[in-house]
ROMARGU-65835 format. One record per atom (N, C-alpha, C): x, y, z; residue in three letters. Coordinates in steps of 0.2 Angstrom, whole numbers, plus 5000, padded with zeros to 4 digits. Example, Ala and Ser with C-alpha at 12.3 -4.5 7.8 and 13.67 -1.06 7.14 Angstrom:
2
506649725039Ala
506249785039Ala
506649845039Ala
506449895035Ser
506849955036Ser
506450005039Ser
% end
This chain:
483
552454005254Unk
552554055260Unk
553254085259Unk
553154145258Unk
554054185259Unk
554354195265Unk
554854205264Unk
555354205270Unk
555054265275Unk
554754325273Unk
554454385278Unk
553954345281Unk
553354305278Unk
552954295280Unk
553154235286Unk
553354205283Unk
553554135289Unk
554054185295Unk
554254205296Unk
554654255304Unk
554254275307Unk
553854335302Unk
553454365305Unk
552854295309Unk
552854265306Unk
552154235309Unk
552454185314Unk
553154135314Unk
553654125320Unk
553654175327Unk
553854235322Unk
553954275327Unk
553154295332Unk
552654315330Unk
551954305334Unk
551754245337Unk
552154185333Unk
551654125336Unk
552054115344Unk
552854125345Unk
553054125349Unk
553254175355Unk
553054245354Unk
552954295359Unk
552254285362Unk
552654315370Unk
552054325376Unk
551554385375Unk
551354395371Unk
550854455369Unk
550054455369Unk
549754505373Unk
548954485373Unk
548654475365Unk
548754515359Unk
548454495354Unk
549054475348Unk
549454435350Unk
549754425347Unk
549254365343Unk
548954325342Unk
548654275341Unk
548154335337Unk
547954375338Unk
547354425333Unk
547754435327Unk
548454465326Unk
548854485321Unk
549054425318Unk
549354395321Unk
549454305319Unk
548754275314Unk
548154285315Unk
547354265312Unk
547554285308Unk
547654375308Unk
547354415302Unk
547954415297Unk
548454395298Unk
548854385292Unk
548854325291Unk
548654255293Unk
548354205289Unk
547654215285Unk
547354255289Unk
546654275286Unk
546854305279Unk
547254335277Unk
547654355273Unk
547854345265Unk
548054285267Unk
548254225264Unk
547854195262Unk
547354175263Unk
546654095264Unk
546754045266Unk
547454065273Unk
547454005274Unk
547053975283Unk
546554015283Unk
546354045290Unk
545454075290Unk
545054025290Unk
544354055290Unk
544354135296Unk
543854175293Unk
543654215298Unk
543254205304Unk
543454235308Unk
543054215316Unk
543554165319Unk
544054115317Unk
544354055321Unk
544554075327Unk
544554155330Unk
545054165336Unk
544454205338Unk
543654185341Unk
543354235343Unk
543454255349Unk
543754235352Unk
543754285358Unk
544254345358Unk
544654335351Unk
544854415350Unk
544554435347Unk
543954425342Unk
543754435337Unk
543454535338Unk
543754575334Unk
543454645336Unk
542854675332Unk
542454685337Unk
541654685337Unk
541554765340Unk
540854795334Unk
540754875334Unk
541254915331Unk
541854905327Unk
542154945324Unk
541855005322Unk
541955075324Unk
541955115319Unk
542255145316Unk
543055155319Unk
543455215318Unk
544055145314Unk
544155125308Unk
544855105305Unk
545455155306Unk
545555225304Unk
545955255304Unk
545955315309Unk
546655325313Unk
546755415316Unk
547255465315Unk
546955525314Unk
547455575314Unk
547255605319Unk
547955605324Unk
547955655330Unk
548455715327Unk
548055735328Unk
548555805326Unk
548655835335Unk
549255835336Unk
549655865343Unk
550155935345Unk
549555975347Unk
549856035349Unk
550456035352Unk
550956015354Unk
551456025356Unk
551656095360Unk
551456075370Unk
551956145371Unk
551056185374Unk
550556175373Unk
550156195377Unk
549756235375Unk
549356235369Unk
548556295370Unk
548556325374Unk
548456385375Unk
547756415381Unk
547056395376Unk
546856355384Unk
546056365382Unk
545456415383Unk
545856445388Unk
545556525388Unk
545456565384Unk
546056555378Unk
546056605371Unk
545956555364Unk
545556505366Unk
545456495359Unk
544656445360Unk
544356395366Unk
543956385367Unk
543456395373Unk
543756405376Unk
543256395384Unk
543456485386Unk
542656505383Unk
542656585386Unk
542556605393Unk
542856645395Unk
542856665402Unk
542556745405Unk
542056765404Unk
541956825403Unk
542056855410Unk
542156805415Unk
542256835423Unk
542856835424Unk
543356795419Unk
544056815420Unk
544156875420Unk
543856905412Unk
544056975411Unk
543957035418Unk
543157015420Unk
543057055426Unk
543757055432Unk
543757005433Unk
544356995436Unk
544857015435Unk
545157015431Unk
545857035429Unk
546157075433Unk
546757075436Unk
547357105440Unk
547157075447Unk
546357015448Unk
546557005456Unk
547056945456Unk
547056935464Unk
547456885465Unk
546856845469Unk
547056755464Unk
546856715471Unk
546956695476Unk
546356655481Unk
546656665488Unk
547256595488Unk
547656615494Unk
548056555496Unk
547756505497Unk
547256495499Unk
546856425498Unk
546856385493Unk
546856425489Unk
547056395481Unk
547656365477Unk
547956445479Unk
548656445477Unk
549056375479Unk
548856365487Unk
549256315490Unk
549356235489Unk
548856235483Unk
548656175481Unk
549156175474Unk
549156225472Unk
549456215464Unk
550056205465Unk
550456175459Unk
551156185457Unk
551356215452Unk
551656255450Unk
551856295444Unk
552456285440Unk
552656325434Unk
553056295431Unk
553756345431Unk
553356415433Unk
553656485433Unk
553456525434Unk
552756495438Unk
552356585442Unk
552656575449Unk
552456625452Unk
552756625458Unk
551856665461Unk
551756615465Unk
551156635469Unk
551056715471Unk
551456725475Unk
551356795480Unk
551156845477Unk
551356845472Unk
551356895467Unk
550956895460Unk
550856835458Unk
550156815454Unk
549556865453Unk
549356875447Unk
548656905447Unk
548256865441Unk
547656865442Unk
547356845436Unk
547456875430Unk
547456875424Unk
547556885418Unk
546856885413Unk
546556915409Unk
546056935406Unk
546256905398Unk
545956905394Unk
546056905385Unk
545856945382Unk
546056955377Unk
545856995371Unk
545456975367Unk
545356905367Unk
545056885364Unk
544156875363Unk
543756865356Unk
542956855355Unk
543056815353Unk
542456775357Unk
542156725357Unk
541456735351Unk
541356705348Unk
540656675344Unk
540356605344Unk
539756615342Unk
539356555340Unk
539456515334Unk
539756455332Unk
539556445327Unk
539156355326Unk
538556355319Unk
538456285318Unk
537656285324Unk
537456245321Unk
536656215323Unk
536856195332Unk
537356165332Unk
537556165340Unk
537556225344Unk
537856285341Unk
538156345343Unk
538856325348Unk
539256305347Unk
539856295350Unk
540256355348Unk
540656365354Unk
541056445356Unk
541656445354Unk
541856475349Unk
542556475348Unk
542956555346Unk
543356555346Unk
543756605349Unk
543656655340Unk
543856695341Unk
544156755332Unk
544656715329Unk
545156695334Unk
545856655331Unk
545756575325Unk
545156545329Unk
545056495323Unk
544156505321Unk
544156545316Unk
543656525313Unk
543356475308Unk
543956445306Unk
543756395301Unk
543356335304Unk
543856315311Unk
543756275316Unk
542956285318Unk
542856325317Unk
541856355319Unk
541656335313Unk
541856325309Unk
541456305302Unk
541256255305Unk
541656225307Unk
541356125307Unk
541156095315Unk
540756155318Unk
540756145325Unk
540156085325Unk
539956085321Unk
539256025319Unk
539655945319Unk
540355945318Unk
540355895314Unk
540955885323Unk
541255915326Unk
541655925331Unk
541255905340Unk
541455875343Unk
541555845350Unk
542055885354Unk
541955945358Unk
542456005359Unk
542555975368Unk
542855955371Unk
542855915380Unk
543255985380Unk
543055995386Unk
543156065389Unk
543656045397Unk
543455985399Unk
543655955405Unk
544255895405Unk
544555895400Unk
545355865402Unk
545855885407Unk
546155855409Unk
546555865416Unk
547155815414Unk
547855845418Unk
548255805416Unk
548655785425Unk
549155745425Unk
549555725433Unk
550155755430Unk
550455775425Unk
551155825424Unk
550855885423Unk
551355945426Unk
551356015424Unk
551956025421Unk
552355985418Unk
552955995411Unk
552955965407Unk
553355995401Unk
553055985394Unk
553255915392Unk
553955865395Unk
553855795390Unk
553555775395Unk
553455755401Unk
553155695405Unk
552455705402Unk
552155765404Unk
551455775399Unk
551455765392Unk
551655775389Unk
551855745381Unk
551555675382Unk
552355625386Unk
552455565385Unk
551655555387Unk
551255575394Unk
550755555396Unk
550155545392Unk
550055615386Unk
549555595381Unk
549455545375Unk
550455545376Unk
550455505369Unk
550555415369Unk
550555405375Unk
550855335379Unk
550455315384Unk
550055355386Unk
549755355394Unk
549955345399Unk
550655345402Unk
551055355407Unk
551555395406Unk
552055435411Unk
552355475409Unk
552955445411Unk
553055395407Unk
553955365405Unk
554255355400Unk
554755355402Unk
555155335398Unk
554855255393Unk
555355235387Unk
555255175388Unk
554455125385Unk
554055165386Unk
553255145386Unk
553055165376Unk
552655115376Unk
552255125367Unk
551955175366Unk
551855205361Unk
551655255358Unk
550855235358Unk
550355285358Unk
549455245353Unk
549455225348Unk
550155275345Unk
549955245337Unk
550255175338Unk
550855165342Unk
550955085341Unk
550555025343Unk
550055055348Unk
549654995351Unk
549154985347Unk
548955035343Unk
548355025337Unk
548454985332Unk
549154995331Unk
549354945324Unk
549654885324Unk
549654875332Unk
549954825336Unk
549254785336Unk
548654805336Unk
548354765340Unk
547954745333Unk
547954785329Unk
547554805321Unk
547754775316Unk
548354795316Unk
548954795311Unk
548654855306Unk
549054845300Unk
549054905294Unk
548554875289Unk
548254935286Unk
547854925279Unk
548354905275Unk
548854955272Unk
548954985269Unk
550054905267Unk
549954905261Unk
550754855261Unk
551154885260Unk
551254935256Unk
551454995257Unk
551855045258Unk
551755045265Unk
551955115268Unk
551555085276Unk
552155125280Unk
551855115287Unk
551255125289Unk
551355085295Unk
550455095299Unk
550355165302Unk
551055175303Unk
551055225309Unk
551555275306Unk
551355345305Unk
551655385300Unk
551555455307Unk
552355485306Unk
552255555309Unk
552555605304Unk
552255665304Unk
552255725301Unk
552455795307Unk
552955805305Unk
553055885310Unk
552955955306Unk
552955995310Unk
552956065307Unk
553056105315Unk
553456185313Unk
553556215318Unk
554456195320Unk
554656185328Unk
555056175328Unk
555156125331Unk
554856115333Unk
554856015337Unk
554856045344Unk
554455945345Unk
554155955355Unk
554555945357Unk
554555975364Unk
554955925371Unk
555155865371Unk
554855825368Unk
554655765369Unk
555155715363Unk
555155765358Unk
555355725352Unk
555255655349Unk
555655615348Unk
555555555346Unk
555255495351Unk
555255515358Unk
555155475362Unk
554155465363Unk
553855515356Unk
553155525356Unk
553055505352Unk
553355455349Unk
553255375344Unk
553455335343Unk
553555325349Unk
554055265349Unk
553555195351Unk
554055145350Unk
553655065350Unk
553955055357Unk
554455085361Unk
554455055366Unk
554554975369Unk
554154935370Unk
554554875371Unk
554054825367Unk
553754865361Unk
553354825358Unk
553754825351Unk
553854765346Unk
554154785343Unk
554454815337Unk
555054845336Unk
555154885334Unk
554754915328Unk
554454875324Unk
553954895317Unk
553554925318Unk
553154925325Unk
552654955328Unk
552755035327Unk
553555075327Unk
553655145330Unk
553355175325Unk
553355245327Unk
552955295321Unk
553555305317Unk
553355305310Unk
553855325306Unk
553955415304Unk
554455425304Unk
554355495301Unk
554355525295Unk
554055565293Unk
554055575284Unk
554255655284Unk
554555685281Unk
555055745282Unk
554455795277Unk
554655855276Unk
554355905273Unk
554655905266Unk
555355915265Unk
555955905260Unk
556155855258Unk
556555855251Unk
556855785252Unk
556655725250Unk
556955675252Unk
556655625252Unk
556055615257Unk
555555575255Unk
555055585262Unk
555055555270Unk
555755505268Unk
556055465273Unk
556655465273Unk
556955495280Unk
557855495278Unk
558155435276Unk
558455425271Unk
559055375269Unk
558755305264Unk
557955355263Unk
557355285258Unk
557855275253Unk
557855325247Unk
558255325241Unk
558855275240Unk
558955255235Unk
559655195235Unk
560255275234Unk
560955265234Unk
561455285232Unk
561355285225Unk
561555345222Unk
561755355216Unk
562155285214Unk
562055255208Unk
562455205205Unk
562155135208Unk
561755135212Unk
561755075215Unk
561055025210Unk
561254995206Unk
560854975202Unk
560054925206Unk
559454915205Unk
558854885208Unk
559054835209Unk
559454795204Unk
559454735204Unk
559954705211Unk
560554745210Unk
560854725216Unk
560754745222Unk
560254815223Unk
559854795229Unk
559654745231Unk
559054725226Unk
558754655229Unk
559154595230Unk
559754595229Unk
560254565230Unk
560554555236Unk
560554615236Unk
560854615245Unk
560254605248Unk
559654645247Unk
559054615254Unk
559154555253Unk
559054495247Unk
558954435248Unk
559554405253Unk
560054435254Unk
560654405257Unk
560654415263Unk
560454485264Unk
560154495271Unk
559454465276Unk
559054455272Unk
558454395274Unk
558854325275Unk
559254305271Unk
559354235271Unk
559754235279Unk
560254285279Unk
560654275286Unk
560354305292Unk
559854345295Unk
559054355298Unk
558954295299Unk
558554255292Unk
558054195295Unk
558554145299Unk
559254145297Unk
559554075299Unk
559754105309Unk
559854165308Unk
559954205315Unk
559354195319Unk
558654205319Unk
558254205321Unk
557954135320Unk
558254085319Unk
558054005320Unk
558354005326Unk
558954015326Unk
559254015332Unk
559254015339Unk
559054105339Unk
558854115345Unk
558254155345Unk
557754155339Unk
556754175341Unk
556954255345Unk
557354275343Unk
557254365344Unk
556854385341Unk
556454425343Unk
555754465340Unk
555954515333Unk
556654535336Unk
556854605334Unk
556854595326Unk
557254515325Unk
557754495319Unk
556954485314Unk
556354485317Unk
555754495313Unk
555654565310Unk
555554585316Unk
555454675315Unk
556054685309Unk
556654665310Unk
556954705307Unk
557054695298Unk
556654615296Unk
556654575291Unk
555854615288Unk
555454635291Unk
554954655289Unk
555054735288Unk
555454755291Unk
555654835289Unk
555854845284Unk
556454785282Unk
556654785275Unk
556454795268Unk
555954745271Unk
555354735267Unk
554754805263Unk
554654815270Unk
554454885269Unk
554454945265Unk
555254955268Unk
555755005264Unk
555754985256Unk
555854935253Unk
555854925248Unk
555254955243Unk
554654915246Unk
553954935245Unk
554055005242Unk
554155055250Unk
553955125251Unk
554455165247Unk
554955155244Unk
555355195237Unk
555055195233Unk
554355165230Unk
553755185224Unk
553355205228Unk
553055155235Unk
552355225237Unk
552455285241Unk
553155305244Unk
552955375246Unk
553355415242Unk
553655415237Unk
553655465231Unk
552955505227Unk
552555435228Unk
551955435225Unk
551355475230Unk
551555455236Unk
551155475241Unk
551355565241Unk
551855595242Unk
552155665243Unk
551955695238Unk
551655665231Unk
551855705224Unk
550955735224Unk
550955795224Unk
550155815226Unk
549955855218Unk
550355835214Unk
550355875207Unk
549555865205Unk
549355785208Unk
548855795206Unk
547955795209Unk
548255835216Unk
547655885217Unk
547455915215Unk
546855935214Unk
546455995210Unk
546756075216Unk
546756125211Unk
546956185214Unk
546456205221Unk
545656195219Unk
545356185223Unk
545456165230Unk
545656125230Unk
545856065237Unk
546456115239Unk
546956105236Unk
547756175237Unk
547756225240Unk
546856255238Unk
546756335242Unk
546456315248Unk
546056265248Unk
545656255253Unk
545956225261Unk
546656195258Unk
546956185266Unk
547656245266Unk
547556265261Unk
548156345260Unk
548556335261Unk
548856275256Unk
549656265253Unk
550156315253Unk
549656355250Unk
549956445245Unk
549856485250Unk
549656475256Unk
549656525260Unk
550256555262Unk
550556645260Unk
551156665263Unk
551156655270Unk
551856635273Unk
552056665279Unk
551756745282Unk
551556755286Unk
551356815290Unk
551756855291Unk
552056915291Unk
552556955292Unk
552357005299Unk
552856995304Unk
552857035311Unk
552656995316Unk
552456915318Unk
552056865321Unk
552356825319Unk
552556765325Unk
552956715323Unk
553056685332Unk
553756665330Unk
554056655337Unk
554156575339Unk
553956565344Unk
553956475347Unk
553656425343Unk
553156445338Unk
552756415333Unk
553056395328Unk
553656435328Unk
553856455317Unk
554756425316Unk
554556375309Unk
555456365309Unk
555256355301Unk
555656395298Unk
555456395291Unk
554756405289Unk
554556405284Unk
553556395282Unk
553156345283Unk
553256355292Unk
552756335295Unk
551956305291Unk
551756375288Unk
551056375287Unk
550956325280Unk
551356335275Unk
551456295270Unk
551456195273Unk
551956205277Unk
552256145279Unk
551856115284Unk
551156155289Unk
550756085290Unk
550056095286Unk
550056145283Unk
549256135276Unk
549656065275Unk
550156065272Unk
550356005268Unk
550355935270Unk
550455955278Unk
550355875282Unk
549655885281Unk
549355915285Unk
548555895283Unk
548255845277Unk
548455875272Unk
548355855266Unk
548655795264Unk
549355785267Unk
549455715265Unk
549255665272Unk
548855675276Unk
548555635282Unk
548155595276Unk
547655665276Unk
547155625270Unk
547355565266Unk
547855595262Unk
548055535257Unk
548355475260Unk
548755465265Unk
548755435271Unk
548355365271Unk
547755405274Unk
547155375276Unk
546755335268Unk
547055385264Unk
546755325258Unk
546855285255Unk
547555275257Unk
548155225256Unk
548055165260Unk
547755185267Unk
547655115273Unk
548355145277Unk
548555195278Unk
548955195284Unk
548555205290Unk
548655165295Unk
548055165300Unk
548055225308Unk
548655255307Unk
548855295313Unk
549355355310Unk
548955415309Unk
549555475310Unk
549655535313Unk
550355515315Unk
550055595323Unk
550455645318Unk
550155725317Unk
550255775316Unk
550655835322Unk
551155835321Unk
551455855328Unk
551755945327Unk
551555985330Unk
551356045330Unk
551856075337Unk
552456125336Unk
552756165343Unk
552956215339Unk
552956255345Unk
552656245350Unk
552356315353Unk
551756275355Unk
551156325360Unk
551456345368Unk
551956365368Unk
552156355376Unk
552356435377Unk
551556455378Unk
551556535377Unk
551756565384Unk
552256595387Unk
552656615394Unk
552556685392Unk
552556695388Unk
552556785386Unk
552356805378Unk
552156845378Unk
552056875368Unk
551356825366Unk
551056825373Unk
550656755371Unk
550156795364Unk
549756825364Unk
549456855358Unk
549756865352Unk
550256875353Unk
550656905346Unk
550856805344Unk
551156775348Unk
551256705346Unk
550656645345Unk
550156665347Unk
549656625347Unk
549156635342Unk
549056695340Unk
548856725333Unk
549156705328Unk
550056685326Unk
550256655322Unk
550156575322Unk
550156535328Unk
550156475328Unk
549256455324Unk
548856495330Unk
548356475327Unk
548156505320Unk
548356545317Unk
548456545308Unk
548456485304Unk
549156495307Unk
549656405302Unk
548956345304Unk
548656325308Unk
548156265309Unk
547556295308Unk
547156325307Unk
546556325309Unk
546056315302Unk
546256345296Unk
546056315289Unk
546156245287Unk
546856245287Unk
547056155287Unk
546656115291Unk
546556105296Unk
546256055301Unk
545556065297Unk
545156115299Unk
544456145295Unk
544456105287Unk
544856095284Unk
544856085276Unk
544955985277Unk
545355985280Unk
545555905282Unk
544655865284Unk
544555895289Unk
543955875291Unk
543455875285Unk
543255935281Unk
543055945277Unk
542955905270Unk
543655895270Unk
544055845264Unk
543655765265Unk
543755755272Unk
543655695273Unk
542955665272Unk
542555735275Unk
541855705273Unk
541455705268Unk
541755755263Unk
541355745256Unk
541955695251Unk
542255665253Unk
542455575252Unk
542155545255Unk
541755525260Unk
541455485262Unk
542055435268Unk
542555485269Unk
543155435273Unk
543055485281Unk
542755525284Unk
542555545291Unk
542255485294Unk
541755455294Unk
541355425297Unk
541855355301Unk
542355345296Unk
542755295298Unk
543555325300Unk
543455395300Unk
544255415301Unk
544055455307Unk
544655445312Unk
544655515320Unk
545155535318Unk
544755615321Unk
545155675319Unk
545355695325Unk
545855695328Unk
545955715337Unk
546055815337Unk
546255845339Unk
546655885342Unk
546655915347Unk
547155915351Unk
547555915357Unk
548255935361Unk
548255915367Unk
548955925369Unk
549055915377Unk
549555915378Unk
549855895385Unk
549455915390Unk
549155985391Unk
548856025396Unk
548756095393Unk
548456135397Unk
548256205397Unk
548656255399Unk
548356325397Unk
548756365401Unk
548356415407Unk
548756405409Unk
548556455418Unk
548156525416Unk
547456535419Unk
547056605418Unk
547456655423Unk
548156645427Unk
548656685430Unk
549056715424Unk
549356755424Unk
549856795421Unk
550456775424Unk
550956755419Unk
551456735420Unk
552056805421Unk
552056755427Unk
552556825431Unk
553456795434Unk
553556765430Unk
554356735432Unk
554856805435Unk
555156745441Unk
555456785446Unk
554956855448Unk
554556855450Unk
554056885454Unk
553956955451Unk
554156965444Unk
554056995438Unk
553257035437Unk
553057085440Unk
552257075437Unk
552157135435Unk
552657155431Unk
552857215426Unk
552757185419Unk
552357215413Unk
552457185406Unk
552257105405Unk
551557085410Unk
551357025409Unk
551057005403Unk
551256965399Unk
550856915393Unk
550856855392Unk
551156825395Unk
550956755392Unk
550556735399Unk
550456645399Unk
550356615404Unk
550856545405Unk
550656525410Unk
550956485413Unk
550556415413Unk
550956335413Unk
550756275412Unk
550356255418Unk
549556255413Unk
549056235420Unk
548656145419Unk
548956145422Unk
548656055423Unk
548156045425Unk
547656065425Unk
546956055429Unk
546456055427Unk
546556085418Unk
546056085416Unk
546156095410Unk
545856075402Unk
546056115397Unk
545456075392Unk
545656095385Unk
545256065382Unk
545556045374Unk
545155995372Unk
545355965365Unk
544555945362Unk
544955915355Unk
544355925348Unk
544355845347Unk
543655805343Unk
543755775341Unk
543055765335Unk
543455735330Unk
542955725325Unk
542855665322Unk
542355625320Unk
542455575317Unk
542555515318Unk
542455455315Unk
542755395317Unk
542155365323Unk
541555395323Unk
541255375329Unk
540955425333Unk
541255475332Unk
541455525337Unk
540455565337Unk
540255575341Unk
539555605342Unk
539755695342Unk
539655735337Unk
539755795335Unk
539255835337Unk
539355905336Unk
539155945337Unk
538855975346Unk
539255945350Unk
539355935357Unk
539855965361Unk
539755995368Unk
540156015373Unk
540355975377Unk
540855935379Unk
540755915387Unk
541255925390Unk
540855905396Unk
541355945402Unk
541256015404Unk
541456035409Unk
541256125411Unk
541856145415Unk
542156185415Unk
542556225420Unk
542456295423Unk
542656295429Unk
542356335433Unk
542356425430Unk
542056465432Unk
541956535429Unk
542656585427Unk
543356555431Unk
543856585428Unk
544456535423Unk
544156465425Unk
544856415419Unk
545156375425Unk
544956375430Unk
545456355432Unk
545256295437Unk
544756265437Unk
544556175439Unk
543956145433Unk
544156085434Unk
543356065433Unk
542856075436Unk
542056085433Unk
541756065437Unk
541056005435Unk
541055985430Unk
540855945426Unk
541355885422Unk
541255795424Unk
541355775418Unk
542055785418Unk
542755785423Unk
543255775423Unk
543455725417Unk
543955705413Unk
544255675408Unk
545055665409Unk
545155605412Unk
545855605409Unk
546155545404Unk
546855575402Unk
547155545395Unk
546955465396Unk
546955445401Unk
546655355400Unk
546155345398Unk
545655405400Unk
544755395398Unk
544855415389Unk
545155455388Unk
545255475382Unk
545555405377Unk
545855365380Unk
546355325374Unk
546055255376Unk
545455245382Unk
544955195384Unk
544555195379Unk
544255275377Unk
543555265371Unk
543855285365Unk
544455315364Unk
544855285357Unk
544755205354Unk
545155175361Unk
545355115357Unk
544355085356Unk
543855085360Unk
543355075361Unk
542955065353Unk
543355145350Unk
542855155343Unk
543455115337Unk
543755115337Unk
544255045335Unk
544054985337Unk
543654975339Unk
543354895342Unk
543654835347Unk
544254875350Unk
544754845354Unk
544354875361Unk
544254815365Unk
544454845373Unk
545054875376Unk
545154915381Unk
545754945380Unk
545854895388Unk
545654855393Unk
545854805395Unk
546154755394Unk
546054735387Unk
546254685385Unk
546754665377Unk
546754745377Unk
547454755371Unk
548054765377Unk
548454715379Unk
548754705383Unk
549554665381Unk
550154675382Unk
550854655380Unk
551054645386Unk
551354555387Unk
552054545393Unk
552554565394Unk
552754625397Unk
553454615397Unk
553854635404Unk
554254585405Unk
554654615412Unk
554054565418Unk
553654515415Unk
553254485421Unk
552654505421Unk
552554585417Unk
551854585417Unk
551554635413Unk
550854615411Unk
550354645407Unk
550354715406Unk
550654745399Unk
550754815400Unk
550054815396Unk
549854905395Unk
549154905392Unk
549254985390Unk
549055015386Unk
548855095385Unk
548655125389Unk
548055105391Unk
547855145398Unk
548055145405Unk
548555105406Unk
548855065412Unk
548455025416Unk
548355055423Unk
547755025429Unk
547255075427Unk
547155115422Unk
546555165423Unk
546055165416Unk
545655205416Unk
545455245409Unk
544555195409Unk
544255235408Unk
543455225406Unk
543355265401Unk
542755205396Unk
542555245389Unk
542055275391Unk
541955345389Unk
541555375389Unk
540755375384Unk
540155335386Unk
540055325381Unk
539555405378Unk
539555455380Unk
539255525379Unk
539655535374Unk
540255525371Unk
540755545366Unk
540455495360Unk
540055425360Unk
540055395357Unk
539255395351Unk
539255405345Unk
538655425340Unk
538355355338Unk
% end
């Protein structure tokens, strides 16, 4: 037994943790030193989904302009709703009195044996409307970009709290030895939210999402220093593990595991993610298909765009994939930002550009490998945007964008379980309640974890006196979602 392995398994056998004892099996199970089944009351039963990539729009869709068609808005456009309405909402920058409804530019089409509606701006996304679960009735309790952030990616809106990718790997652990469980990829200019939307929060630290850059080394500060020869590297780990394990005999801090396993990791991941980032040996095929080589667009840009945006998440896409082939079991795709207040068309034109091939081709990729069936494909975000015309400071001269609407929006899902080629959920004639089939972020990360094989009651952490969870005190699995 090596020194990682005895801490890490010290450190499980004596933490208050609801499945500490399932990760504790599965790395004896590991070993042989541990029949399967011994711990059945955790045992995870119905698995379908092993791996996710949530790809997270950062900053707000309109779902008026890209899935949920509203042809009575257009009718409408320039009225105002009644105060009865209005009185109820919170906004983030409209100013009621003077609000009107707003209309789109936008055509809608059929596509696929379903006939699922999708906007001009993503056609690709229509390509695979057969293989897609389109919920049309997500609802959020924030109308600001990190509390909603935090609330989709953590299920509460605080500070402090786990990431999904870290309760999935927490509860799971990793395929992959490797390279982390839990892998984030950005493009655009970063959320609201930033790092606080992968973090492990008070579970520990190995759990957090790792970052992999676009340039460079694929992880800040992997690479050794020039001159620093292998050997003496492993010189120093070793000397740093030896005074680790004597510290953590000591005093059984969690952390001094996490942090003796990281080391570990890192080492590892100086040959696999060189290897992982190096796409030399895609076929050109695959290259055009999620449109690597696609130029930037000239004249369109704006909130979405920091450098070659469109280059730089084809490329996440693509390496999600290889990701997923590796055994990395959670990666969020993170996309800003859609937080269209004005120039909405001019900027939502370019955002949905840079994603809607890529995503289209990732899904694609996945299933003529034969790795969809067991891989979720998310897409989503915090909340919608308002079918008002955003009018800051009481402005209703020169209206384009919209405003941050919490009430209602919509997201994608594919794979992994996922029952495709479906609508659910309804919202009312102009975008602006549910009226079918309400969904919130708990019910969503309830039948996440569901198709994972995990109860989401029961993947549960003590800390501070009591049983924290993903879904908090809420969330039902939906089972219409489930194939």
């Amino acid at each position: 037994m090596n020194l990682t392995d005895f801490t890490r398994r010290d450190f499980l056998a004596t933490s208050a943790s609801g499945l500490g004892g399932l990760a504790l099996t599965s790395m004896l199970q590991e070993d042989g030193l541990l029949a399967a089944g011994a711990y059945p009351e955790n045992k995870i039963k119905n698995q379908k989904a092993k791996a996710c990539i949530f790809i997270f729009m950062a900053g707000a869709p309109s779902h008026l302009d890209l899935f949920d068609p509203k042809p009575k808005l257009n009718e409408m456009a320039g009225e105002k709703l009644p105060k009865s309405i209005l009185d109820k909402a919170r906004f983030a920058f409209i100013k009621p009195d003077t609000a009107t409804l707003m209309g789109t530019k936008r055509t809608f089409k059929k596509y696929g044996q379903c006939g699922m509606e999708f906007s001009d701006l993503v056609p690709h996304l229509g390509s695979v409307a057969d293989d897609l679960l389109m919920v049309r009735s997500m609802h959020s309790d924030e109308f600001n970009h990190h509390p909603g952030q935090l609330l989709m990616q953590c299920g509460v809106s605080r500070f402090g709290m786990p990431s999904m990718g870290s309760w999935i790997n927490y509860g799971l652990g990793s395929e992959s030895k490797n390279l982390p469980g839990y892998v984030v990829l950005t493009a655009g200019r970063g959320s609201s939210g930033g790092a606080t939307l992968w973090q492990s929060g008070f579970l520990p630290s190995n759990y957090a999402g790792v970052l992999f850059r676009s340039t460079g080394e694929p992880v800040l500060n992997l690479d050794n220093p020039k001159g620093l020869p292998q050997k003496l590297q492993r010189q120093g780990l070793a000397t740093l593990n030896a005074l680790n394990k004597s510290r953590f005999e000591k005093i059984h801090d969690p952390e001094i595991a996490s942090r003796i396993a990281s080391y570990e990791l890192a080492g590892r991941m100086q040959t696999a993610a060189p290897e992982l980032s190096d796409l030399s040996g895609e076929s050109k095929s695959t290259l055009e298909a999620y449109g690597l080589n696609r130029p930037e667009p000239s004249g369109i840009g704006g909130r979405g765009k920091s450098g070659e945006t469109y280059k730089d998440f084809a490329r996440n896409c693509l390496l999600a994939r290889r990701m997923v082939e590796r055994g990395v079991r959670f990666i969020n795709i993170v996309h800003a930002s859609w937080d269209h207040h004005s120039r909405l068309d001019n900027e939502l034109a370019y955002n949905a550009g840079a994603v809607d091939q890529p995503i289209a081709a990732l899904i694609k990729d996945l299933k003529q490998r034969g790795l969809l069936d067991q891989t979720m494909v998310v897409w989503g975000s915090e909340f919608g945007r308002t079918p008002l015309g955003e009018n800051r400071g009481g402005n209703t001269n020169n209206v384009s964008g919209r405003d941050h609407h919490p009430f209602c929006y919509s997201m994608l899902m594919a794979g992994g379980g996922i029952k495709g080629g479906q609508v659910y959920g309804k919202t009312d004639e102009i975008g602006w309640s549910i009226e079918e089939n309400p969904v919130h972020a708990n019910d969503l990360h309830a039948t996440l974890l569901h198709l994972f094989g995990i109860h989401h009651e029961k993947l549960t952490y003590r800390f501070q006196g009591r049983d924290f969870r993903l879904t908090d005190v809420a969330g039902k699995v939906i089972p219409q979602w489930i194939a």
